[in-house]
Predicted model as a PDB file, atoms N, CA, C, CB and O in Angstrom, pLDDT in the B-factor column:
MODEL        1                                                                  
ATOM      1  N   UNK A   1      -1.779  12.773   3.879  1.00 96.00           N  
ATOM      2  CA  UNK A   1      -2.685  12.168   4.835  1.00 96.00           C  
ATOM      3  C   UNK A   1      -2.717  10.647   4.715  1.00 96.00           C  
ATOM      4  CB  UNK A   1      -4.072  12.728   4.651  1.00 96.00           C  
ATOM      5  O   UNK A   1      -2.602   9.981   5.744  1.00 96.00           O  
ATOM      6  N   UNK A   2      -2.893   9.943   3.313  1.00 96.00           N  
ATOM      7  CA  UNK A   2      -2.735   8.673   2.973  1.00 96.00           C  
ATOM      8  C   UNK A   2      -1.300   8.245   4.071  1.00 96.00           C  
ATOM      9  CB  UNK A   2      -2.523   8.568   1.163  1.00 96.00           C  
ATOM     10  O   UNK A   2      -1.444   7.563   5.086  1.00 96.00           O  
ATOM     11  N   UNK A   3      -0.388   8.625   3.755  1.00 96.00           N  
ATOM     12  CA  UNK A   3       1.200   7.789   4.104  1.00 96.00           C  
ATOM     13  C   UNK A   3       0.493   8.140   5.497  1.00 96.00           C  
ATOM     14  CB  UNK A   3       3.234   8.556   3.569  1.00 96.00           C  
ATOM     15  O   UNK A   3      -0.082   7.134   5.913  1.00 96.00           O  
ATOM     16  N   UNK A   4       0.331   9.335   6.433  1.00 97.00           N  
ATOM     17  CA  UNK A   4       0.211   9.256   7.522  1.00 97.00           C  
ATOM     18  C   UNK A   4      -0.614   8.349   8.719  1.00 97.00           C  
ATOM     19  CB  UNK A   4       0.069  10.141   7.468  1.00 97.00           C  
ATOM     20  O   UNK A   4      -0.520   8.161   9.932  1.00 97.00           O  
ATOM     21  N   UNK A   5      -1.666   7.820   7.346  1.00 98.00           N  
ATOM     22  CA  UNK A   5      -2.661   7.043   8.229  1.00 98.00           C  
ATOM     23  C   UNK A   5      -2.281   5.355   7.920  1.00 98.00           C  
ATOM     24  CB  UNK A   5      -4.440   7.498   7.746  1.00 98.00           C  
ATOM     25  O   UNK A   5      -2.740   4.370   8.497  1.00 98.00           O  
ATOM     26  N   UNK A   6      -1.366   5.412   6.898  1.00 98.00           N  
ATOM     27  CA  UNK A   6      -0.549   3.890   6.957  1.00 98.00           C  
ATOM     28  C   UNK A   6       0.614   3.960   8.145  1.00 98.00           C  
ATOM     29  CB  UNK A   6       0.343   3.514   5.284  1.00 98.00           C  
ATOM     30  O   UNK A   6       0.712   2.831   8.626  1.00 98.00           O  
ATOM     31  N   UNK A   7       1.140   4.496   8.514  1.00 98.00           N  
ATOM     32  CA  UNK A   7       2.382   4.824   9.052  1.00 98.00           C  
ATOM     33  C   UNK A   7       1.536   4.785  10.623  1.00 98.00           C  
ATOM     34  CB  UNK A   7       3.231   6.432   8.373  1.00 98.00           C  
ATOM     35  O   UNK A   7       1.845   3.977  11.499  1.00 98.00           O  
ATOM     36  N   UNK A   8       0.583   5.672  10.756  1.00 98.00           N  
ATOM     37  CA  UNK A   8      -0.144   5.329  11.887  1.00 98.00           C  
ATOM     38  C   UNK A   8      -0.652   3.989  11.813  1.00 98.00           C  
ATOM     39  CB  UNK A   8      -1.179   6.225  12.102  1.00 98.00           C  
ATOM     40  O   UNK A   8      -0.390   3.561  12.937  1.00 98.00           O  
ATOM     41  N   UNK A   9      -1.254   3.003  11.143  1.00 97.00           N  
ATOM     42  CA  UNK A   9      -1.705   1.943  11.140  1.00 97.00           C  
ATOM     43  C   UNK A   9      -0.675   0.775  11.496  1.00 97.00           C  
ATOM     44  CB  UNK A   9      -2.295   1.880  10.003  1.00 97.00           C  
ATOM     45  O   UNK A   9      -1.013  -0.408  11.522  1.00 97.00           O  
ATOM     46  N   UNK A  10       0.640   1.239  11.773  1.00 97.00           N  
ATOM     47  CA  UNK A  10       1.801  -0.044  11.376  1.00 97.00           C  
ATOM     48  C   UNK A  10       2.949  -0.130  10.522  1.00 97.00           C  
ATOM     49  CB  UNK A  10       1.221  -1.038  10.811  1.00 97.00           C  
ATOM     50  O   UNK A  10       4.031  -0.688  10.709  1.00 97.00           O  
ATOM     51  N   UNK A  11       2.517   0.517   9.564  1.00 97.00           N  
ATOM     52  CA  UNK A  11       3.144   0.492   7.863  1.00 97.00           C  
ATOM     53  C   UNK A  11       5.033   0.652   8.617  1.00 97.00           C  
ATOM     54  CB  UNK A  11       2.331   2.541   6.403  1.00 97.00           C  
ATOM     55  O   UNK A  11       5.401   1.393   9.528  1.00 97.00           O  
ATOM     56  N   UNK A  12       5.795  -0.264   7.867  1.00 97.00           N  
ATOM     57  CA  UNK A  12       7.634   0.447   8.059  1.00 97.00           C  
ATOM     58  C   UNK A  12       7.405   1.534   7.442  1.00 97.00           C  
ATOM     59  CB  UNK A  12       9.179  -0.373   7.244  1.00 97.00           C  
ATOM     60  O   UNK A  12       7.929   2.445   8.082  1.00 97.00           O  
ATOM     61  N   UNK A  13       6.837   1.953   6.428  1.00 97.00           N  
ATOM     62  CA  UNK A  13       6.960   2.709   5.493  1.00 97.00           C  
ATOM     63  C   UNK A  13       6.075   2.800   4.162  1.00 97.00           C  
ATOM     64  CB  UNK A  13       8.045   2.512   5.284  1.00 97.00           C  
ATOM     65  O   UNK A  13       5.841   1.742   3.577  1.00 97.00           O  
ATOM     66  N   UNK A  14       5.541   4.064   3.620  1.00 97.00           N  
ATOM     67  CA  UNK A  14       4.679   4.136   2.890  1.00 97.00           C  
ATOM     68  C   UNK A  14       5.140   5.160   1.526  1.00 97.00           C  
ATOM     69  CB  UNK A  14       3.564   4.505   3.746  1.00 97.00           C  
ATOM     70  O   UNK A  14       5.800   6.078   2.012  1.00 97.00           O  
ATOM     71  N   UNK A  15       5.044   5.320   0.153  1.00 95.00           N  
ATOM     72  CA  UNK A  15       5.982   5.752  -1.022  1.00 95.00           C  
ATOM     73  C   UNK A  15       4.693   5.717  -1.706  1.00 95.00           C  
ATOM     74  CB  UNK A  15       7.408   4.759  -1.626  1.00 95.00           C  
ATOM     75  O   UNK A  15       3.655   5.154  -1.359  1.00 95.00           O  
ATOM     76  N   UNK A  16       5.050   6.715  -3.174  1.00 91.00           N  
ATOM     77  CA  UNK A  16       4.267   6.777  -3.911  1.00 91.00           C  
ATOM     78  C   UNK A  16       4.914   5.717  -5.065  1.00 91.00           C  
ATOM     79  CB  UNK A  16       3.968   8.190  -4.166  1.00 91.00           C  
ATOM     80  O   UNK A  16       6.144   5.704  -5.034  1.00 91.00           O  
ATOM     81  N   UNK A  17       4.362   4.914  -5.977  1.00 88.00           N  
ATOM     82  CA  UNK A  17       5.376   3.844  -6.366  1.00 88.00           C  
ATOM     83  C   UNK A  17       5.520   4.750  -8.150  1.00 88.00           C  
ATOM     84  CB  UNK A  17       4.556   1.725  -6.249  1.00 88.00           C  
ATOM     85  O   UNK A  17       4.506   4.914  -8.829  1.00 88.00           O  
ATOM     86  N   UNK A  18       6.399   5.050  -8.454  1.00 80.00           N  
ATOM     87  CA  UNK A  18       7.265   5.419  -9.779  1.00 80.00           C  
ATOM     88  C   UNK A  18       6.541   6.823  -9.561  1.00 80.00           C  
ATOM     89  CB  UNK A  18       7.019   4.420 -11.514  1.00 80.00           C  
ATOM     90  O   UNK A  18       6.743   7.522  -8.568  1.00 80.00           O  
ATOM     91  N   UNK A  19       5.468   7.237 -10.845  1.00 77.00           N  
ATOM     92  CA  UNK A  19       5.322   8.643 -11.348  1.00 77.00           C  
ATOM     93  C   UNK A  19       3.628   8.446 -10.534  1.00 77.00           C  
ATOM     94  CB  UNK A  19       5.547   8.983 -13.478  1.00 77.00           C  
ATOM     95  O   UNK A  19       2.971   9.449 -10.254  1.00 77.00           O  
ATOM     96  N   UNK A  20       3.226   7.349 -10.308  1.00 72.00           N  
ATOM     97  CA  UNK A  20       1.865   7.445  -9.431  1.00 72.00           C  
ATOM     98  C   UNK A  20       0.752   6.492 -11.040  1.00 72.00           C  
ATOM     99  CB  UNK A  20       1.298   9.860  -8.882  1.00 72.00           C  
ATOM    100  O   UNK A  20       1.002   6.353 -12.238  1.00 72.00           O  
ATOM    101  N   UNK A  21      -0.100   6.185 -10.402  1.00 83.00           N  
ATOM    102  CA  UNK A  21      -1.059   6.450  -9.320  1.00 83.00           C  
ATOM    103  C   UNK A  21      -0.884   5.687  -8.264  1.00 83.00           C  
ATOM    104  CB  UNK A  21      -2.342   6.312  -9.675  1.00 83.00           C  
ATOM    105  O   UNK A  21      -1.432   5.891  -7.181  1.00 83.00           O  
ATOM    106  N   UNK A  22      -0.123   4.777  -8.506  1.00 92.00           N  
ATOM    107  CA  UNK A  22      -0.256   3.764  -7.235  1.00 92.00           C  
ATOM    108  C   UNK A  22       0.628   4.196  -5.783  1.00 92.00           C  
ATOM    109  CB  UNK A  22       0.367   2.188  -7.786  1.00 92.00           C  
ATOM    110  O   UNK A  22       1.708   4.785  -5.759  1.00 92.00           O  
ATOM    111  N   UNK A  23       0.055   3.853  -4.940  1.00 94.00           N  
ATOM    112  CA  UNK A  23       0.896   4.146  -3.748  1.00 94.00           C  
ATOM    113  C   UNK A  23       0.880   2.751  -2.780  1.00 94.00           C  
ATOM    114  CB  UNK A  23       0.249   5.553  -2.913  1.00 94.00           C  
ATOM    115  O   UNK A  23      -0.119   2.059  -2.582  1.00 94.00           O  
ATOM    116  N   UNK A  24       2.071   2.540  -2.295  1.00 95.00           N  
ATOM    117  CA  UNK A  24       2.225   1.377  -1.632  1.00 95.00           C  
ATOM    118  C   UNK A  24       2.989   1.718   0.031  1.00 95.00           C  
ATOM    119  CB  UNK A  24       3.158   0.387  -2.703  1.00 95.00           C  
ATOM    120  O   UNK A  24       3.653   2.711   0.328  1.00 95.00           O  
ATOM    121  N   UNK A  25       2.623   0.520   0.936  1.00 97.00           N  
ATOM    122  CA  UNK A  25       2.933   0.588   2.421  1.00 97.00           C  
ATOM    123  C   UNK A  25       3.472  -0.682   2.111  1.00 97.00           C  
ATOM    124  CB  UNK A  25       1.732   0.791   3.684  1.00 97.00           C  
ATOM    125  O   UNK A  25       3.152  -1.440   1.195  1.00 97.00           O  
ATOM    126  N   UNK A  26       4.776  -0.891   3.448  1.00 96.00           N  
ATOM    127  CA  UNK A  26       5.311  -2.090   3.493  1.00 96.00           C  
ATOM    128  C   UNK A  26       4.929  -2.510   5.406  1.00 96.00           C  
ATOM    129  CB  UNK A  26       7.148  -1.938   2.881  1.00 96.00           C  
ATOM    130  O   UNK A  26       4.645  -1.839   6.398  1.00 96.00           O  
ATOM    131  N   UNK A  27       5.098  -3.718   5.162  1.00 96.00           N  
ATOM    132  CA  UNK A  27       4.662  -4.096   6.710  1.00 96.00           C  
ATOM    133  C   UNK A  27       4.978  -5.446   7.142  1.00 96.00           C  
ATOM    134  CB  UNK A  27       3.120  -3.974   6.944  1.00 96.00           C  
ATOM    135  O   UNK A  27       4.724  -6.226   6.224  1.00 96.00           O  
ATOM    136  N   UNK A  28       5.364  -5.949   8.021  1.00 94.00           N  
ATOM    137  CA  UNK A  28       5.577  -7.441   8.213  1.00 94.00           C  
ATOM    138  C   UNK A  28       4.902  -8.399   8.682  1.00 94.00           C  
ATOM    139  CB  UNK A  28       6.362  -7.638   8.774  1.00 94.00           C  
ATOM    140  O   UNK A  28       5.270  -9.314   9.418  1.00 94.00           O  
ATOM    141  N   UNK A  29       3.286  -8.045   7.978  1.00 94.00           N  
ATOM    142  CA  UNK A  29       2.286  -9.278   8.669  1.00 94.00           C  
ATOM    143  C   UNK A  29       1.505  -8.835   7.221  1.00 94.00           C  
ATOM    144  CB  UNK A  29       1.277  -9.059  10.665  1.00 94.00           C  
ATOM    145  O   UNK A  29       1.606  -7.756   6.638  1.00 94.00           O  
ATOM    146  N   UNK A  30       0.807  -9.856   6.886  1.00 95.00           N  
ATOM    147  CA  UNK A  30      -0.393 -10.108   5.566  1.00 95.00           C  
ATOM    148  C   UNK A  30      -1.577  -9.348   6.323  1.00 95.00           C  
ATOM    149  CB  UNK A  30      -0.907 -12.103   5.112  1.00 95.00           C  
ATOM    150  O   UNK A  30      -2.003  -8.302   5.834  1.00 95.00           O  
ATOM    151  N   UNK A  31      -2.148  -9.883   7.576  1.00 96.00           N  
ATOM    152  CA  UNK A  31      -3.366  -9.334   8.030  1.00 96.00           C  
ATOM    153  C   UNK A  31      -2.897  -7.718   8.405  1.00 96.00           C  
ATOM    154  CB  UNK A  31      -4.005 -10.287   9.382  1.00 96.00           C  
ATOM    155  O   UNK A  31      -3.918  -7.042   8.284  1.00 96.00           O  
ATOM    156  N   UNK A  32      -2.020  -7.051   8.715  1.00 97.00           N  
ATOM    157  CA  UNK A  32      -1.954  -5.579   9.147  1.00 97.00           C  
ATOM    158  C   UNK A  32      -1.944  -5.447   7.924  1.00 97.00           C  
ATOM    159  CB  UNK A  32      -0.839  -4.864  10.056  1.00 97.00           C  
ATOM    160  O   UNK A  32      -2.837  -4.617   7.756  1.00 97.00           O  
ATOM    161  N   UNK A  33      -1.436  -5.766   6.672  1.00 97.00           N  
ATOM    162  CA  UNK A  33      -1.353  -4.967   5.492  1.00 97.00           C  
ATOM    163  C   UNK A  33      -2.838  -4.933   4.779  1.00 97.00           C  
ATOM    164  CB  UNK A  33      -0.194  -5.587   4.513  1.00 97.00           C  
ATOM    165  O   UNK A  33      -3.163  -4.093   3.940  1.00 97.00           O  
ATOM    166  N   UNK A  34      -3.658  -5.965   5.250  1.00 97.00           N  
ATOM    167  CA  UNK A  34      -4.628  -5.428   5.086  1.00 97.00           C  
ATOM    168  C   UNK A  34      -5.321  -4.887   5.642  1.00 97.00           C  
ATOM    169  CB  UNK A  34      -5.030  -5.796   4.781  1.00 97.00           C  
ATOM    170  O   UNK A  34      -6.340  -4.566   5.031  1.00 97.00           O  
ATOM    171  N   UNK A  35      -5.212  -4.494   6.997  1.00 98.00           N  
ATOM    172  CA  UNK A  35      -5.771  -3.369   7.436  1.00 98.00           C  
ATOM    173  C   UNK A  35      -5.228  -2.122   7.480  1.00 98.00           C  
ATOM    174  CB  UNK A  35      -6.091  -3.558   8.423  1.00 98.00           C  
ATOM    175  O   UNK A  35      -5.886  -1.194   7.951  1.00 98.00           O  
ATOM    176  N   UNK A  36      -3.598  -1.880   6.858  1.00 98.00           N  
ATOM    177  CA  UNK A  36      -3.601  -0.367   6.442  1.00 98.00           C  
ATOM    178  C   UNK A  36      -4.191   0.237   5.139  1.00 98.00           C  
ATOM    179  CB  UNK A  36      -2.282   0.024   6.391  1.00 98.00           C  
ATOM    180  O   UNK A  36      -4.853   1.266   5.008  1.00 98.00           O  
ATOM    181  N   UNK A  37      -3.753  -0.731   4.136  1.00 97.00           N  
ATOM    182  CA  UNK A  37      -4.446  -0.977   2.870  1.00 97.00           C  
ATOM    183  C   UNK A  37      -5.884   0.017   2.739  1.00 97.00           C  
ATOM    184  CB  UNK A  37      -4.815  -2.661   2.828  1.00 97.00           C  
ATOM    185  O   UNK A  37      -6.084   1.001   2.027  1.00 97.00           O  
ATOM    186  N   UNK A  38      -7.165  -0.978   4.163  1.00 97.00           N  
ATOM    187  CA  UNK A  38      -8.369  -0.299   4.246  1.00 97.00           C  
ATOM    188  C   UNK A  38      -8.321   0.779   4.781  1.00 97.00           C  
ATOM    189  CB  UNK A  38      -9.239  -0.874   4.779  1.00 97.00           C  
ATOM    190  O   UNK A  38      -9.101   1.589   4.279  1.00 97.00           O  
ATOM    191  N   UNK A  39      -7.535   1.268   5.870  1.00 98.00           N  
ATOM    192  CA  UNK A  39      -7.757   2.529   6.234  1.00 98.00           C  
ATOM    193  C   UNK A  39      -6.807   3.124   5.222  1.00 98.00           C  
ATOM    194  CB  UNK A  39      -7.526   2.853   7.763  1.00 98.00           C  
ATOM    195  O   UNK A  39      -7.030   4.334   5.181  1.00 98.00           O  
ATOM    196  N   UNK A  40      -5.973   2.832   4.503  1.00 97.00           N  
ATOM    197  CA  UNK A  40      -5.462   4.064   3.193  1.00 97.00           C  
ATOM    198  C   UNK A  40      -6.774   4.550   2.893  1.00 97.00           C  
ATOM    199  CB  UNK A  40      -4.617   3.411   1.525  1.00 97.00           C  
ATOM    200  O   UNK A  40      -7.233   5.621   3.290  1.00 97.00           O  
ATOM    201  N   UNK A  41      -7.488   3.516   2.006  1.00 97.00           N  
ATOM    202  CA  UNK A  41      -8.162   3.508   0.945  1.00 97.00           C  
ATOM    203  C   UNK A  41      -9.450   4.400   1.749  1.00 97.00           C  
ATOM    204  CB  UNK A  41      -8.397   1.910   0.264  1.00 97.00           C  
ATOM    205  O   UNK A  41     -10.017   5.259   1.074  1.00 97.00           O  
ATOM    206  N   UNK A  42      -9.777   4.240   2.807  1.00 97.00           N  
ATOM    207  CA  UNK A  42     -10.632   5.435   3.354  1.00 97.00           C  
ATOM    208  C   UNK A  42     -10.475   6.640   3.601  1.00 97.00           C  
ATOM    209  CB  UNK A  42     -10.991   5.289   4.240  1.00 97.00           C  
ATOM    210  O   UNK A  42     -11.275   7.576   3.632  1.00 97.00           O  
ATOM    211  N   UNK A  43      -9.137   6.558   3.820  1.00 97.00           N  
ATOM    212  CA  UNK A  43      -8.634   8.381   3.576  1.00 97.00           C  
ATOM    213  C   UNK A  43      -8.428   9.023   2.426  1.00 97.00           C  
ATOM    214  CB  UNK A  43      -7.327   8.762   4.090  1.00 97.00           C  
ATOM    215  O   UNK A  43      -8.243  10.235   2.316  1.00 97.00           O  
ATOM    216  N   UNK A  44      -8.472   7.788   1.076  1.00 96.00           N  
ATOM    217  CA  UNK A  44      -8.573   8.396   0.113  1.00 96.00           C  
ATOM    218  C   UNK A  44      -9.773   8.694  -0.227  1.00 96.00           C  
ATOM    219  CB  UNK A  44      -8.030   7.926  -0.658  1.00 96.00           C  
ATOM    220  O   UNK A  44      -9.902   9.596  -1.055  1.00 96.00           O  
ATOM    221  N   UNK A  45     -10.700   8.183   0.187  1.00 97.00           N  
ATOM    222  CA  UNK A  45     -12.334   8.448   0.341  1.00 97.00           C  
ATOM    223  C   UNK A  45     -12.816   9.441   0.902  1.00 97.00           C  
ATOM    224  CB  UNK A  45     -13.000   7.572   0.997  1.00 97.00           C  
ATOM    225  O   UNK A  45     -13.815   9.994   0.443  1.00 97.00           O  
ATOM    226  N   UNK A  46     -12.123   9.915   2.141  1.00 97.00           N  
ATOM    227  CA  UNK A  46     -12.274  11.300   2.579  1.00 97.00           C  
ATOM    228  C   UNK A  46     -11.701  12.507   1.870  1.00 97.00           C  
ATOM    229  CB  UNK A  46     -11.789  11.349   3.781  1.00 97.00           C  
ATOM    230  O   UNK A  46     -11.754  13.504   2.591  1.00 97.00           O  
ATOM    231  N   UNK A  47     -11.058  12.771   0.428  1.00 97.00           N  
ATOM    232  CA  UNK A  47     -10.703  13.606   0.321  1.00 97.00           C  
ATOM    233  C   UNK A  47     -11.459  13.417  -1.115  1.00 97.00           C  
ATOM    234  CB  UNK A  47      -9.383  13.838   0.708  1.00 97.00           C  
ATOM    235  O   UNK A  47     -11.277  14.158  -2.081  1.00 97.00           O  
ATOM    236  N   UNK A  48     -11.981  12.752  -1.096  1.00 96.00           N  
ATOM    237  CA  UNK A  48     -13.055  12.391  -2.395  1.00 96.00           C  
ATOM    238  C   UNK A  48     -12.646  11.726  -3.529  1.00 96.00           C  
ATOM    239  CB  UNK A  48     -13.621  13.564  -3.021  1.00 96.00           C  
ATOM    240  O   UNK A  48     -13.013  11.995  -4.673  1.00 96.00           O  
ATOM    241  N   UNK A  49     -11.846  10.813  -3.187  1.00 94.00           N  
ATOM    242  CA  UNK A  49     -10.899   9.603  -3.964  1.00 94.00           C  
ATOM    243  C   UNK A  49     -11.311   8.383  -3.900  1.00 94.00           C  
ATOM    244  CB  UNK A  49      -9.540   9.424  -3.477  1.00 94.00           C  
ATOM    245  O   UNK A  49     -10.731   7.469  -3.314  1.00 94.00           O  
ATOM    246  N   UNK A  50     -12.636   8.295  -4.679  1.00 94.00           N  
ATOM    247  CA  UNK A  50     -13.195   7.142  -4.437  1.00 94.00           C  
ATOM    248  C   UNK A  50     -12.257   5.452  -5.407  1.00 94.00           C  
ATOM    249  CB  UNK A  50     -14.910   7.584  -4.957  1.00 94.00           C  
ATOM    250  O   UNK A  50     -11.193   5.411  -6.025  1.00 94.00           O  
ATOM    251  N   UNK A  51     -12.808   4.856  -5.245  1.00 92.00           N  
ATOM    252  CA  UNK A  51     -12.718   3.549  -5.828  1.00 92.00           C  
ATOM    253  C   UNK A  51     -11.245   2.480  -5.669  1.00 92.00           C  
ATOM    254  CB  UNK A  51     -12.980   3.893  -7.312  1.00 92.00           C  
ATOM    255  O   UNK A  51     -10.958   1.553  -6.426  1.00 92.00           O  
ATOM    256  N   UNK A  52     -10.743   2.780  -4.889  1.00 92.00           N  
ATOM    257  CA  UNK A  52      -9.230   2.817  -5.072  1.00 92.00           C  
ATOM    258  C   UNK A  52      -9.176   1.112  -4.730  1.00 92.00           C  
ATOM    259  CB  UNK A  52      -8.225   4.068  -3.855  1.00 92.00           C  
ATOM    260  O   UNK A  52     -10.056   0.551  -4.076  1.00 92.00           O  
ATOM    261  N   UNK A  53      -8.383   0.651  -5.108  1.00 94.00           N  
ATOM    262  CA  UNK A  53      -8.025  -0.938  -4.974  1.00 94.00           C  
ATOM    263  C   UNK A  53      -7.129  -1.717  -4.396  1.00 94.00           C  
ATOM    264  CB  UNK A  53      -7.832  -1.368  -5.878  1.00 94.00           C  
ATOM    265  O   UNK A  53      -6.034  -1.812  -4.951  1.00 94.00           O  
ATOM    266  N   UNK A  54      -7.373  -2.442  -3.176  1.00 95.00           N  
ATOM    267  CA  UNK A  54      -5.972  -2.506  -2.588  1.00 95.00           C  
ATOM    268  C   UNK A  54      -5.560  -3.811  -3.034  1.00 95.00           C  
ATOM    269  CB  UNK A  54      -5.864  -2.342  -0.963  1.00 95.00           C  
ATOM    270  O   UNK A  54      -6.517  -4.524  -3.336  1.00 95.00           O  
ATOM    271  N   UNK A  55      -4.364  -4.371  -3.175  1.00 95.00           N  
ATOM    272  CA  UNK A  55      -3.274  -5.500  -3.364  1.00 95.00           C  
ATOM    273  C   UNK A  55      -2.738  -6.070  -2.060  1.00 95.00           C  
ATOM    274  CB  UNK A  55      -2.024  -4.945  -4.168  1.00 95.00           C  
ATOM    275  O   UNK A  55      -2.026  -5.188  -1.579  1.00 95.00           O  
ATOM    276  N   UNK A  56      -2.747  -7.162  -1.244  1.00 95.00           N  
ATOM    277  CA  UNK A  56      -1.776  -7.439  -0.382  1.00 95.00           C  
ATOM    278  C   UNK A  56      -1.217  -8.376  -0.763  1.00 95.00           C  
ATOM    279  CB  UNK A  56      -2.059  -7.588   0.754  1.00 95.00           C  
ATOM    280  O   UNK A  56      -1.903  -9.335  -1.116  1.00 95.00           O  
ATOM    281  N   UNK A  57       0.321  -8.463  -0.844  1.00 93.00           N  
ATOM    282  CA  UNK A  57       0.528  -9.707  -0.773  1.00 93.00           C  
ATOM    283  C   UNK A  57       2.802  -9.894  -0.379  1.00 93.00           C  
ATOM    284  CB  UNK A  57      -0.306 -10.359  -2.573  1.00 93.00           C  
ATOM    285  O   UNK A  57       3.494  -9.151   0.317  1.00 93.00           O  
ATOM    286  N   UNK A  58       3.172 -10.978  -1.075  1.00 89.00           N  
ATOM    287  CA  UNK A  58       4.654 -10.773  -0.280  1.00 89.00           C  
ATOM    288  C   UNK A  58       5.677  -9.959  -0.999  1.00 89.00           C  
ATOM    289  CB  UNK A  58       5.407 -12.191  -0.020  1.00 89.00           C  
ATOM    290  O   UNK A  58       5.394  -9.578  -2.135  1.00 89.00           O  
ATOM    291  N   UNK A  59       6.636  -9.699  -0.567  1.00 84.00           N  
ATOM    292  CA  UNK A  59       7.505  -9.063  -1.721  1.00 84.00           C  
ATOM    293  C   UNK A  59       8.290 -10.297  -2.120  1.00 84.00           C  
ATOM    294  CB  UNK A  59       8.551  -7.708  -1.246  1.00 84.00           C  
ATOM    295  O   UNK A  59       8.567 -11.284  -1.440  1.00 84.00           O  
ATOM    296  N   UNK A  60       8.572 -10.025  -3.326  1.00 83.00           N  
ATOM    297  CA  UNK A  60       8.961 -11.119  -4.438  1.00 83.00           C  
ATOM    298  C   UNK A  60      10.482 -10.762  -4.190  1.00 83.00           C  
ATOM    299  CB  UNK A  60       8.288 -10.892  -6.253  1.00 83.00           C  
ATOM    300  O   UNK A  60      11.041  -9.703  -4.472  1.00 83.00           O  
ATOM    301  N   UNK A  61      11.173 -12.203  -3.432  1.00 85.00           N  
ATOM    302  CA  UNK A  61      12.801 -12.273  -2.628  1.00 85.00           C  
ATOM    303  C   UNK A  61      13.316 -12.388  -4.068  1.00 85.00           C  
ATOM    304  CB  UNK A  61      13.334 -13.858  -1.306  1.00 85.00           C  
ATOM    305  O   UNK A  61      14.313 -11.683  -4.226  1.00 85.00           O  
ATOM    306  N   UNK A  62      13.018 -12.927  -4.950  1.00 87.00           N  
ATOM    307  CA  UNK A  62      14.048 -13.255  -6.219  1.00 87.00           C  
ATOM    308  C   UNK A  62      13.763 -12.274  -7.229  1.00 87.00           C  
ATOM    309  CB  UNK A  62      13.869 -14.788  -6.928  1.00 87.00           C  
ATOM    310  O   UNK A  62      13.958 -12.848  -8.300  1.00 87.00           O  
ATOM    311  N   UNK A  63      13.448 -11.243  -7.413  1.00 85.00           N  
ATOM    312  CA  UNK A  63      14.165 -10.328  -7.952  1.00 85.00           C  
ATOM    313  C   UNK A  63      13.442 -10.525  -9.948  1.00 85.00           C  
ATOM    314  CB  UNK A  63      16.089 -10.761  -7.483  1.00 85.00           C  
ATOM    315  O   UNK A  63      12.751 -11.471 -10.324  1.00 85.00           O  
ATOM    316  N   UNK A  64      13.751  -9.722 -10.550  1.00 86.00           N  
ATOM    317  CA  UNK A  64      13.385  -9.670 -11.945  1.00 86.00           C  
ATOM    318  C   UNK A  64      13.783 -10.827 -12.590  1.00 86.00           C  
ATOM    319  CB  UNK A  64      13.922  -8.554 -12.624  1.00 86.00           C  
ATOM    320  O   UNK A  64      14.898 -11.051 -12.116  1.00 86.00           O  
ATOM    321  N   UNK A  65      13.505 -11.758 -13.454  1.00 87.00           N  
ATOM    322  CA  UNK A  65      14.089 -12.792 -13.586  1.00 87.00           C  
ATOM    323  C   UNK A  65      13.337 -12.897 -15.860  1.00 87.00           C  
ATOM    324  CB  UNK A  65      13.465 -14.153 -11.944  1.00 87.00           C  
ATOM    325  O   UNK A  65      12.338 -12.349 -16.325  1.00 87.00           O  
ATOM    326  N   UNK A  66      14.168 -13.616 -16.449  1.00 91.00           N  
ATOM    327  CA  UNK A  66      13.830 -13.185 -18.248  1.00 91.00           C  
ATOM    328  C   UNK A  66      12.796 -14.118 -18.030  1.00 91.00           C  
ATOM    329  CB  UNK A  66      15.120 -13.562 -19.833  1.00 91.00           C  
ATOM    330  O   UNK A  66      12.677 -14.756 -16.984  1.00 91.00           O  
ATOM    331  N   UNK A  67      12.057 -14.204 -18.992  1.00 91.00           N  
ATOM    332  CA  UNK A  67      11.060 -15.531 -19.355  1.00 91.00           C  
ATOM    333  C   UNK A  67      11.195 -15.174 -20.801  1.00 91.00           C  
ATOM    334  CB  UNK A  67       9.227 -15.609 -18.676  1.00 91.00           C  
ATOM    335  O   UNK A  67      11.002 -14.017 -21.174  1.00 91.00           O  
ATOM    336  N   UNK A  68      11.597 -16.360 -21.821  1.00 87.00           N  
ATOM    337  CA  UNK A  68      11.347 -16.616 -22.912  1.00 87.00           C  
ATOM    338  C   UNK A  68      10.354 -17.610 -23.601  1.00 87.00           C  
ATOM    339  CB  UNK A  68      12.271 -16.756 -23.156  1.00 87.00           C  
ATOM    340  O   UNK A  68      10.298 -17.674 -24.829  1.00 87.00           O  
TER     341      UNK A  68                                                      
ENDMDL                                                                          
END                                                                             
């Protein structure tokens, strides 16, 4: 229901990210991502998944990089 109501909201696409908990939508505007973000996070509220936290922000073009 989550992916469906991002995917309805806009989302290219919505994934559960590695083994979970987190789940992420991709999208090509800052303001839609935060409004799928909120309607995720309310459908996780409807199934009694409270507190959930959303993140918006860009995807990082350069890639893993060492820091010493």
């Amino acid at each position: 229901d989550v992916k469906k109501t991002a995917l309805n909201q806009g989302a290219l696409g919505c994934s559960i990210s590695g083994a979970g908990p987190a789940v992420f939508a991709i999208t090509d505007d800052l303001e839609k991502g935060q409004t799928i973000g909120q309607a995720m996070s309310r459908t996780f509220e409807q199934h009694g998944l409270t507190g959930s936290a959303i993140y918006v922000s860009h995807v990082n073009r350069e890639g893993a990089k060492r820091i010493d």
